[in-house]
VOBA-1610 file (N, C-alpha, C; in pm, whole numbers, padded with zeros to 5 digits, always signed):
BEGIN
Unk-01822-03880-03516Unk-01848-03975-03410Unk-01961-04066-03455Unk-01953-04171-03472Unk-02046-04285-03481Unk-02154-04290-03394Unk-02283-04331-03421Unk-02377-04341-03334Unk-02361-04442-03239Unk-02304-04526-03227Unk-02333-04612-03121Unk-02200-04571-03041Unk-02110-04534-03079Unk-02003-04427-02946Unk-02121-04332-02870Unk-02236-04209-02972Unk-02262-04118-02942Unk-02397-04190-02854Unk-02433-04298-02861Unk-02586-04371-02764Unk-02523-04363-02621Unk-02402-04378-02546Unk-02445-04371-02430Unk-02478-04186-02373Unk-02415-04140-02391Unk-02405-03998-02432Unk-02579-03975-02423Unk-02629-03989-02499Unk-02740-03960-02505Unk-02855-04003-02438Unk-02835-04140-02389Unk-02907-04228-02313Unk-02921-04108-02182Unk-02757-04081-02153Unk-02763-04000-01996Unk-02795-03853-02027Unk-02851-03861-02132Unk-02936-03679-02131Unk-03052-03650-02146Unk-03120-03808-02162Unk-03229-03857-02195Unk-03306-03794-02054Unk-03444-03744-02047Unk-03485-03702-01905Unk-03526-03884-01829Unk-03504-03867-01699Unk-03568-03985-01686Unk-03684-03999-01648Unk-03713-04104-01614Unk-03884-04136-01600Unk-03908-04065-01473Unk-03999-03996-01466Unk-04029-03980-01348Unk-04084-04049-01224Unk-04041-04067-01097Unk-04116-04159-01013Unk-04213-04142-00976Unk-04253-04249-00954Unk-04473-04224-00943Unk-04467-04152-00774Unk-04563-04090-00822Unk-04615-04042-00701Unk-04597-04096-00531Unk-04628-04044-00425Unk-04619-04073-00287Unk-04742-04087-00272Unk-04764-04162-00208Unk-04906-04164-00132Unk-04905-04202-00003Unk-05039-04133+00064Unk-05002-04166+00225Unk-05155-04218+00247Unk-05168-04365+00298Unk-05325-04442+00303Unk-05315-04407+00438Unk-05394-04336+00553Unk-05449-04414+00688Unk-05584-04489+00697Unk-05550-04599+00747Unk-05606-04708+00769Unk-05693-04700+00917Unk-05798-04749+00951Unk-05824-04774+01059Unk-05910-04905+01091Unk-05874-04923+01184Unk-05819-05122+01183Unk-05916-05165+01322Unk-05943-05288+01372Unk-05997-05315+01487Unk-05863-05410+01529Unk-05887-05396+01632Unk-05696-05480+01738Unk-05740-05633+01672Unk-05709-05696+01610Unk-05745-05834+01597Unk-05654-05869+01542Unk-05570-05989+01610Unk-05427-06092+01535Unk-05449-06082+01372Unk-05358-06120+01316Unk-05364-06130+01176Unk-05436-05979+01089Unk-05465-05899+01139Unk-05492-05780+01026Unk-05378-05727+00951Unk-05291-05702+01027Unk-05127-05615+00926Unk-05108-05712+00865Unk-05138-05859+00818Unk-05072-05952+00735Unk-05179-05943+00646Unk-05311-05939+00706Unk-05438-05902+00581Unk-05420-05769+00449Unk-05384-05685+00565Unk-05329-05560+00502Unk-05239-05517+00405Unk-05173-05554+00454Unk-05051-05599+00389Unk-05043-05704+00246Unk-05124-05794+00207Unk-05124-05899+00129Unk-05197-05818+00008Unk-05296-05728+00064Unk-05337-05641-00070Unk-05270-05583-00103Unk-05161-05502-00071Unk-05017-05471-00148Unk-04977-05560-00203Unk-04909-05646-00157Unk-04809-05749-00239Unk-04967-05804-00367Unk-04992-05839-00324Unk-05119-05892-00462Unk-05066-05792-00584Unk-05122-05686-00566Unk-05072-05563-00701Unk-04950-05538-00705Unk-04857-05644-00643Unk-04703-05615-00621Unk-04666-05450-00594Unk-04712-05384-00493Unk-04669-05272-00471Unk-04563-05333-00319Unk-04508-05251-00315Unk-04392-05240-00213Unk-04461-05084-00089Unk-04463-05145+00025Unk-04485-05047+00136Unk-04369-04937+00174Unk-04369-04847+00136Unk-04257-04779+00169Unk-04204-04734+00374Unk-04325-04695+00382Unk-04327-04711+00515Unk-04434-04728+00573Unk-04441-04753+00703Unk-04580-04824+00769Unk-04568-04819+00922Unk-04684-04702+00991Unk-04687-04713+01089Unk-04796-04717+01158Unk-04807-04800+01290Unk-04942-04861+01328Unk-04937-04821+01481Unk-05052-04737+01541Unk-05013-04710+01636Unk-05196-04722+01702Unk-05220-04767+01799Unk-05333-04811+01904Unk-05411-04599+01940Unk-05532-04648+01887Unk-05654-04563+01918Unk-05637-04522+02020Unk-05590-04372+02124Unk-05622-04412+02259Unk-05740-04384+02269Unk-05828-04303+02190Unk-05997-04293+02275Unk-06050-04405+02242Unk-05996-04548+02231Unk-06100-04597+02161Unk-06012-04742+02192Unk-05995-04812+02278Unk-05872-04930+02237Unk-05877-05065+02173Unk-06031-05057+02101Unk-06068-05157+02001Unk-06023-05092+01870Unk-05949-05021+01832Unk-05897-04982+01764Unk-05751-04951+01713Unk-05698-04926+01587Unk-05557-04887+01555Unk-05586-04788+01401Unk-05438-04742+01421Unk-05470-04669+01286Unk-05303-04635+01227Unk-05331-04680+01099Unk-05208-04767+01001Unk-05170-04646+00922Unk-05078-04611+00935Unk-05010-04493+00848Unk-04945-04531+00738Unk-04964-04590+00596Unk-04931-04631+00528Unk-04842-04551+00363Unk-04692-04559+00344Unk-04630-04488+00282Unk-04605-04571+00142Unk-04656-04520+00033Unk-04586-04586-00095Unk-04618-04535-00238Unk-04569-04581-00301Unk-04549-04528-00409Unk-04604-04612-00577Unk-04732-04524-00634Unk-04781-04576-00776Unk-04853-04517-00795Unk-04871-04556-00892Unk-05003-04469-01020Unk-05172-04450-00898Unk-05237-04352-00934Unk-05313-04289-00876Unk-05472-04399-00880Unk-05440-04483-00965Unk-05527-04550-01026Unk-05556-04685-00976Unk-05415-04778-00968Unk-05390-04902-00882Unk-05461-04871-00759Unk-05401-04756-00705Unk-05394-04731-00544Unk-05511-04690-00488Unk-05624-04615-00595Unk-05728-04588-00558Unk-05798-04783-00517Unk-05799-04872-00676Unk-05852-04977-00619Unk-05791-05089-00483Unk-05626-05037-00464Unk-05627-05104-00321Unk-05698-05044-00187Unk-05715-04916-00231Unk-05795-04847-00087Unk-05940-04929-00076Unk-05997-04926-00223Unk-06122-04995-00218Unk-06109-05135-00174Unk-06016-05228-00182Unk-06011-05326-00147Unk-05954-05376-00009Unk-05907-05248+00073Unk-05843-05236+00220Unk-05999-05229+00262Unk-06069-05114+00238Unk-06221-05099+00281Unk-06323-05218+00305Unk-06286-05329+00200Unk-06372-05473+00237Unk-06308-05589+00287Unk-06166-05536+00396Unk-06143-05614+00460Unk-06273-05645+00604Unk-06238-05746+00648Unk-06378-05740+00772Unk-06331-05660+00887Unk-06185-05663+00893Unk-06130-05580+01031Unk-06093-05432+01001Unk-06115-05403+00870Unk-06107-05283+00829Unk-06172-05128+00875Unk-06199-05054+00895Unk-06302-04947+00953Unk-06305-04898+00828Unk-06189-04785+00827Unk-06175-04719+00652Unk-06063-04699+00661Unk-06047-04650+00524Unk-05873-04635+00450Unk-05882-04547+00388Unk-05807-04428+00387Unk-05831-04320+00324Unk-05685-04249+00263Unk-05714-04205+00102Unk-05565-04206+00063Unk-05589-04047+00071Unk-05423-03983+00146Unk-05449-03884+00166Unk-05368-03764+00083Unk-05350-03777-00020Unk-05263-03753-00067Unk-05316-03628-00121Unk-05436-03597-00152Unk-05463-03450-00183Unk-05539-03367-00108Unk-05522-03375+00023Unk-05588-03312+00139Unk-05471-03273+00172Unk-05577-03163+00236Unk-05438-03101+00357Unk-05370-03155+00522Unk-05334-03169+00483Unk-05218-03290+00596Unk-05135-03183+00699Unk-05135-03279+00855Unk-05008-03245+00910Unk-04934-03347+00926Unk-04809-03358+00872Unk-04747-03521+00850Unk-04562-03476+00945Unk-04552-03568+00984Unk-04414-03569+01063Unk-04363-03716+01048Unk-04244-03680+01076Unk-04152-03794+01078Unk-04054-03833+01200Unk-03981-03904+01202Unk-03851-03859+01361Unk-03778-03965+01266Unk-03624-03965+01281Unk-03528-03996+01255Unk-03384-03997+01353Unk-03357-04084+01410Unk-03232-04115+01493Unk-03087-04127+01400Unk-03020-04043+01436Unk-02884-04080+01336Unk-02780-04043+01418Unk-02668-04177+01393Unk-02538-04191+01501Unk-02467-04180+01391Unk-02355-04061+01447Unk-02219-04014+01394Unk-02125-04057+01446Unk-01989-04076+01433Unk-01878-04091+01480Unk-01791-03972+01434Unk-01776-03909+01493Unk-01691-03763+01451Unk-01504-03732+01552Unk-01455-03646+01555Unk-01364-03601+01600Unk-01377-03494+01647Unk-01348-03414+01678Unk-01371-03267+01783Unk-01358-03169+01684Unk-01312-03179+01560Unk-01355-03073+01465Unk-01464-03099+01419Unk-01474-03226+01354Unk-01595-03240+01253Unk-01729-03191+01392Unk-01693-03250+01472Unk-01873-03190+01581Unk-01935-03039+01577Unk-01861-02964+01546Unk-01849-02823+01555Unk-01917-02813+01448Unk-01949-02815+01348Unk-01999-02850+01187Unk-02102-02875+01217Unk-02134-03026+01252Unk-02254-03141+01269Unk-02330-03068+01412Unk-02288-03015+01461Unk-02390-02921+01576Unk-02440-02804+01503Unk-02385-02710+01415Unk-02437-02642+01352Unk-02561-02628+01296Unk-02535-02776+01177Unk-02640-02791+01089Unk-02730-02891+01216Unk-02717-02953+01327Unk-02851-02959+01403Unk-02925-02860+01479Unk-02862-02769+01517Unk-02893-02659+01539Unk-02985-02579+01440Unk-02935-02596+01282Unk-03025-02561+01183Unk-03156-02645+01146Unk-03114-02767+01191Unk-03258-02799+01146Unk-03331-02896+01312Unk-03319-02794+01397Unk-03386-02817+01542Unk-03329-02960+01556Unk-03261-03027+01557Unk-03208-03181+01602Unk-03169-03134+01730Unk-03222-03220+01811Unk-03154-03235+01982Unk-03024-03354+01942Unk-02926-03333+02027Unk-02845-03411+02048Unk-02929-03448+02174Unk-02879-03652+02135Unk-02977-03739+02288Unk-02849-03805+02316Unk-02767-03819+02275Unk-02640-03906+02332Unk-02489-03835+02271Unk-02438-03811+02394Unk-02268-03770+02324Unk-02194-03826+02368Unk-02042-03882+02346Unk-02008-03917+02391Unk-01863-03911+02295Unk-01746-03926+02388Unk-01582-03889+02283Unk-01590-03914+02152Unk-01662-04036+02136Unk-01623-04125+02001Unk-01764-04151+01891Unk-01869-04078+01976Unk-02013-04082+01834Unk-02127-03956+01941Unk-02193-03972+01793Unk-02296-03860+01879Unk-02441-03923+01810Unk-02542-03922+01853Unk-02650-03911+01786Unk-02765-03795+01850Unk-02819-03811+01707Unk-02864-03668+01690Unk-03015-03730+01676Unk-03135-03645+01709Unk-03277-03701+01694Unk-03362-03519+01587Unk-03399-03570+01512Unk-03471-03465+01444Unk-03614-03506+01366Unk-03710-03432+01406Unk-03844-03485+01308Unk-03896-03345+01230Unk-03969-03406+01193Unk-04038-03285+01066Unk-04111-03396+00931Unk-04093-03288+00841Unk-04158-03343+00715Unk-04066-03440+00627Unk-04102-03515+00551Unk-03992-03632+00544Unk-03886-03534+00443Unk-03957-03436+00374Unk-03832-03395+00273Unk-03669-03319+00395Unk-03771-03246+00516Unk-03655-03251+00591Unk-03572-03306+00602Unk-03610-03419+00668Unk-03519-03514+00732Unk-03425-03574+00614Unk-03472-03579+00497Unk-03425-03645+00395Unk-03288-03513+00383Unk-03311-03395+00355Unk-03251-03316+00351Unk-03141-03310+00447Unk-03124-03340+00581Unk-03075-03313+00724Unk-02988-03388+00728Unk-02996-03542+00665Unk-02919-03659+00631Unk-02860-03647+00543Unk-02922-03616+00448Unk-02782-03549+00344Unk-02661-03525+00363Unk-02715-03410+00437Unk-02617-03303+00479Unk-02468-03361+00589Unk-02538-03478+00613Unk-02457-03515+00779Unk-02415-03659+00672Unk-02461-03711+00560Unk-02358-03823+00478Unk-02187-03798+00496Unk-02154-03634+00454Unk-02001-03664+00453Unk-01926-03700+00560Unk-01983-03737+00713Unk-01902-03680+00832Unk-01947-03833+00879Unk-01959-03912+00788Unk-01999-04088+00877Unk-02147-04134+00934Unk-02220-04162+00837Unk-02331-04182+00945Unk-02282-04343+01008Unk-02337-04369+01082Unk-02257-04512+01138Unk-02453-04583+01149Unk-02537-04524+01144Unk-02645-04583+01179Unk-02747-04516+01164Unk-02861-04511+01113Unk-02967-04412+01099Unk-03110-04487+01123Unk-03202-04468+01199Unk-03374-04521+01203Unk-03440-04407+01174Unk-03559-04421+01104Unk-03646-04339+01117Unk-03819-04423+01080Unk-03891-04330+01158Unk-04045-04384+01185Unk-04125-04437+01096Unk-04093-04366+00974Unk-04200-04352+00901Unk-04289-04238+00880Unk-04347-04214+00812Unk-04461-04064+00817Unk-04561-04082+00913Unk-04621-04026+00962Unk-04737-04005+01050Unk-04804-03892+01020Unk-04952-03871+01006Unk-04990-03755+00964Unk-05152-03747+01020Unk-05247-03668+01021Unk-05332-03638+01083Unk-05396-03495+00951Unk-05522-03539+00905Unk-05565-03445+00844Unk-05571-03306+00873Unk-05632-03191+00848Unk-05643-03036+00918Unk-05763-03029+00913Unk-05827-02953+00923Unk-05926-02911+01024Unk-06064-03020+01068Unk-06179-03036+01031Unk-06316-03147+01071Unk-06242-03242+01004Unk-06207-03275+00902Unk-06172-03396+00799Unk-06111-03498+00898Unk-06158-03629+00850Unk-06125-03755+00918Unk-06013-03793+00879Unk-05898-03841+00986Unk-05803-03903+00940Unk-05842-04074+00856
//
């Protein structure tokens, strides 16, 4: 066999690169127009891409918000965008949380279209992984399940062969463990 028959062959046994890391920034923000676009622009600057992003209002506090921020790069970039989220003016702090101990959740909405066999199946595995059914009906069902994102990632999987017709999910949300500041 010739080498260039035997290169693709090998190309696909080749290990691949591994993907950079997850990281999870919370942010804490003062309510003022234009900050998520401030925020936001220090990503795109280092061309990173936000994987997910969720922003939800202080309640002890309602001059406040706090930015749940999901994405993915080198440990190194991301340390200097935290530093550079930190000297925004509407900024409080930004903290990458990625080697603390975390309680992190997710929620995910996913609409099926099934038949009266396939449901019997698809109730099972929600049943296995705590999903409430929130809507049924002859011709689709959706199902609501949260947890850790590898769950949900997992849960969807599982429910690909049987039609998803539509899927949302939140984003991560997470909250440090014990004194430690989110």
């Amino acid at each position: 066999m010739s080498t260039a028959a035997a290169s693709p062959i090998l190309a696909s046994l080749a290990p691949a690169t591994p993907a950079p890391p997850l990281h999870t920034i919370s942010v804490l923000v003062r309510n003022q127009p234009g900050v998520l676009v401030r925020v936001s622009l220090v990503f795109a600057r280092r061309g990173y891409n936000i994987e997910s992003l969720v922003v939800s209002p202080d309640v002890t506090n309602g001059e406040f918000s706090r930015m749940t921020i999901t994405c993915s790069g080198e440990p190194e970039t991301l340390e200097q965008i935290t530093k550079q989220l930190t000297k925004l003016i509407d900024v409080v702090h930004a903290i990458d949380h990625t080697a603390q101990a975390v309680v992190e959740t997710e929620i995910a909405l996913v609409m099926l279209r099934s038949d009266l066999k396939a449901r019997t199946e698809i109730l099972q595995a929600a049943e296995h992984y705590n999903a409430k059914v929130v809507d049924y009906n002859a011709e689709s069902l959706v199902l609501r399940v949260h947890g850790e994102t590898e769950k949900l990632d997992s849960f969807i999987s599982l429910l690909r062969p049987f039609g998803v017709v539509e899927l949302v999910r939140s984003g991560k949300i997470l909250m440090a463990r014990g004194p430690e500041t989110t």
